[in-house]
C-alpha positions as CSV (number, residue, x, y, z in Angstrom):
1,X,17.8,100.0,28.6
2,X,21.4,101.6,29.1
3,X,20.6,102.0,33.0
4,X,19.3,98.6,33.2
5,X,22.5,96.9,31.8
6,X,24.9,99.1,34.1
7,X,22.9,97.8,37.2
8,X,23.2,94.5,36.7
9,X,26.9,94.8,35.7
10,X,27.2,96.1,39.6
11,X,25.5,93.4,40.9
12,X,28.0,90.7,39.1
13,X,30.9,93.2,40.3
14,X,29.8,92.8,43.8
15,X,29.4,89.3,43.9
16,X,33.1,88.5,44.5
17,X,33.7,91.7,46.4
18,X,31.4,89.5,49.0
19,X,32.9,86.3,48.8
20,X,35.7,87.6,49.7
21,X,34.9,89.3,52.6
22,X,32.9,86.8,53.7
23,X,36.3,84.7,53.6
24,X,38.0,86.7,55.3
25,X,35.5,87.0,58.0
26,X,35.0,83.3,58.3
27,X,38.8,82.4,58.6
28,X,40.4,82.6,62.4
29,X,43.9,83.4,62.3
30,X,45.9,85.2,64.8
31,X,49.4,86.8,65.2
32,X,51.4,84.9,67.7
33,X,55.4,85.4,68.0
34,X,57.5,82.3,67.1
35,X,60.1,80.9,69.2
36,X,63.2,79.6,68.1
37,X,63.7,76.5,69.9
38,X,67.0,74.6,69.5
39,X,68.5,71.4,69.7
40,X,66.3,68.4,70.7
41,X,63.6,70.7,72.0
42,X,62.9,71.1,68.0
43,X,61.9,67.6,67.5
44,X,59.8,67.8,70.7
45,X,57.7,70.6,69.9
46,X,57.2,69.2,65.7
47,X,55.6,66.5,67.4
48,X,53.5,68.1,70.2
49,X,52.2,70.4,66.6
50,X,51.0,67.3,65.5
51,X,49.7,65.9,68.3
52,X,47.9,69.1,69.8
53,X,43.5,68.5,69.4
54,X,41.1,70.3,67.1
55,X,39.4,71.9,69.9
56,X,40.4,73.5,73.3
57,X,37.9,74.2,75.9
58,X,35.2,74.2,73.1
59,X,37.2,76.5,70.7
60,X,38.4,75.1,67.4
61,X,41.7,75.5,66.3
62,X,42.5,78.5,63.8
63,X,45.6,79.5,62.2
64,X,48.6,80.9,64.1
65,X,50.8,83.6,61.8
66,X,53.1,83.7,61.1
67,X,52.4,79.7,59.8
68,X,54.9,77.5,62.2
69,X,55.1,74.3,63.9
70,X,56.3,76.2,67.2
71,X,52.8,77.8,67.5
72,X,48.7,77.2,67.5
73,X,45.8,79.0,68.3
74,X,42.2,78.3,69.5
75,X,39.0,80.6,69.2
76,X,38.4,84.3,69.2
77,X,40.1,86.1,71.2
78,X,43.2,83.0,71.0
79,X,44.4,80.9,73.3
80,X,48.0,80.9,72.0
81,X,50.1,77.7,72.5
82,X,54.6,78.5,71.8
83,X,56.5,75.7,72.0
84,X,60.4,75.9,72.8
85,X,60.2,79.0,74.5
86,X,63.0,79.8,76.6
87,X,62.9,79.1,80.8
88,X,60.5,81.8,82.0
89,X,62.2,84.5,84.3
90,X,60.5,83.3,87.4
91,X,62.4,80.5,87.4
92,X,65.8,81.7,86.4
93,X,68.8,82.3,89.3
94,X,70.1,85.9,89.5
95,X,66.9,87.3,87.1
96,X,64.6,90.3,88.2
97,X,61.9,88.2,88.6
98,X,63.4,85.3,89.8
99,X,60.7,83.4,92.1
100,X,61.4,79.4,93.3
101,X,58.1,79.9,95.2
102,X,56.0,80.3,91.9
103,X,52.4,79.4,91.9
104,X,52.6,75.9,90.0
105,X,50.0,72.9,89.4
106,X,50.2,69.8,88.2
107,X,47.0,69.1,85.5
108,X,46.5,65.5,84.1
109,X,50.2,64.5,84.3
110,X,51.8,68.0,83.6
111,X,53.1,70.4,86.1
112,X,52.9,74.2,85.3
113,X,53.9,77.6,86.3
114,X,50.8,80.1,86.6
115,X,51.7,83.7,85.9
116,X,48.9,86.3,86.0
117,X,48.2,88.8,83.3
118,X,46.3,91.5,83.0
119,X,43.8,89.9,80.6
120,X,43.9,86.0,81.7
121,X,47.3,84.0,82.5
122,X,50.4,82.4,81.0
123,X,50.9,78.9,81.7
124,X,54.3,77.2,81.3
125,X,55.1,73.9,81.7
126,X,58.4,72.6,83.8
127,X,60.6,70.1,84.6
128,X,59.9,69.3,80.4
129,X,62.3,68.9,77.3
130,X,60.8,71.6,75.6
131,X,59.3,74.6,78.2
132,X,55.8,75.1,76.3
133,X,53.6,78.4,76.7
134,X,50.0,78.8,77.0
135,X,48.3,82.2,77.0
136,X,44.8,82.4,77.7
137,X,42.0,84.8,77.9
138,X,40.2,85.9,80.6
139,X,37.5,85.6,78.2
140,X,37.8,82.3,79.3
141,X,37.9,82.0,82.8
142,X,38.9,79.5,84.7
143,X,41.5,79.7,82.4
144,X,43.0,76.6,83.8
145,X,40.5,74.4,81.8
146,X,42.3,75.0,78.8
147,X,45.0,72.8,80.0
148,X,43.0,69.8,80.7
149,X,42.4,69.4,76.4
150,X,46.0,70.1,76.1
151,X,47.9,67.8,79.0
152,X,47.9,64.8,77.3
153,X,49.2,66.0,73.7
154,X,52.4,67.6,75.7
155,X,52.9,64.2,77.8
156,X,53.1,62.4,74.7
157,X,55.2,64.9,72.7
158,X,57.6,66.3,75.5
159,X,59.0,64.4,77.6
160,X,60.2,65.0,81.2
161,X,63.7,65.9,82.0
162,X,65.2,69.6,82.5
C-alpha cells in the first residue's frame, strides 16, 4: 500500500511541473533592444504601439522583452518592429556607410529604406517624425509583405516631416 501512495503523490507533483512548461511553451516572447526615442518622436511611436494590428503577414503578435511601447514582435522567429530609432547610417553625411542612393520603396503610403541582412532585411522608414525599424526573417520571404499589414498603423501614428 506504501508504494501505491508514493506513486500517486508523483503524479499530483508532476501535474504543475507540466502546466508550467506547457506555459511557457505556448507564450511567444522575444528579446528585442529598446530605443530611446526623444522629444516628439515619443508621442509618435506610443501611438503607432497602439495602433500596430494583431497579426503581420499571418503571424500574431507576441511579446517584445524587455515590455516597452518602443517595440513589438510577430511570430516565431520575430518580425521585430523599434520605433524612435535613430537615422540609419546609410543616410547619414560624413558616416562609413553613408549611401544617398539607398535601395528605398514606397509601400501603401510609406517610403522605406531596404537594407539586406544576412538572415532577411531591415526596413526603415524616411522622410517620418519618428524613423521606425522593421527586421524580418528570411523565414519569411518576400520579406517586403510584412510591410503592407504595417503601412497604414505608421501613416496614422507618424507623421511625415524629417
Amino acid at each position: 500500500m506504501l508504494g501505491r501512495v508514493k506513486s500517486v503523490r508523483r503524479r499530483y507533483l508532476a501535474l504543475p511541473v507540466l502546466t508550467v512548461l506547457f506555459a511557457a511553451v505556448s507564450c511567444s516572447s522575444s528579446d528585442v533592444d529598446a530605443p530611446s526615442p526623444r522629444g516628439e518622436a515619443v508621442r509618435h511611436c506610443r501611438a503607432l504601439h497602439k495602433a500596430l494590428p494583431k497579426t503581420v503577414d499571418g503571424q500574431k503578435r507576441g511579446d517584445a522583452q524587455p515590455d516597452s511601447d518602443f517595440t513589438a514582435v510577430w511570430g516565431d522567429p520575430a518580425v521585430q518592429l523599434r520605433c524612435g530609432v535613430p537615422k540609419p547610417e546609410v543616410l547619414t553625411y560624413g558616416s562609413e556607410h553613408y549611401n544617398p542612393g539607398a535601395d528605398a520603396a514606397v509601400v501603401d503610403g510609406v517610403q522605406w529604406l531596404f537594407e539586406k541582412r544576412d538572415d532577411g532585411y531591415r526596413f526603415t522608414t524616411v522622410l517620418r517624425k519618428a524613423y521606425v525599424e522593421v527586421t524580418v526573417p528570411g523565414a519569411y520571404a518576400p520579406e517586403v509583405d510584412v510591410l503592407t499589414d504595417l503601412a497604414g498603423a505608421v501613416k496614422k501614428s507618424v507623421p511625415e516631416g524629417v
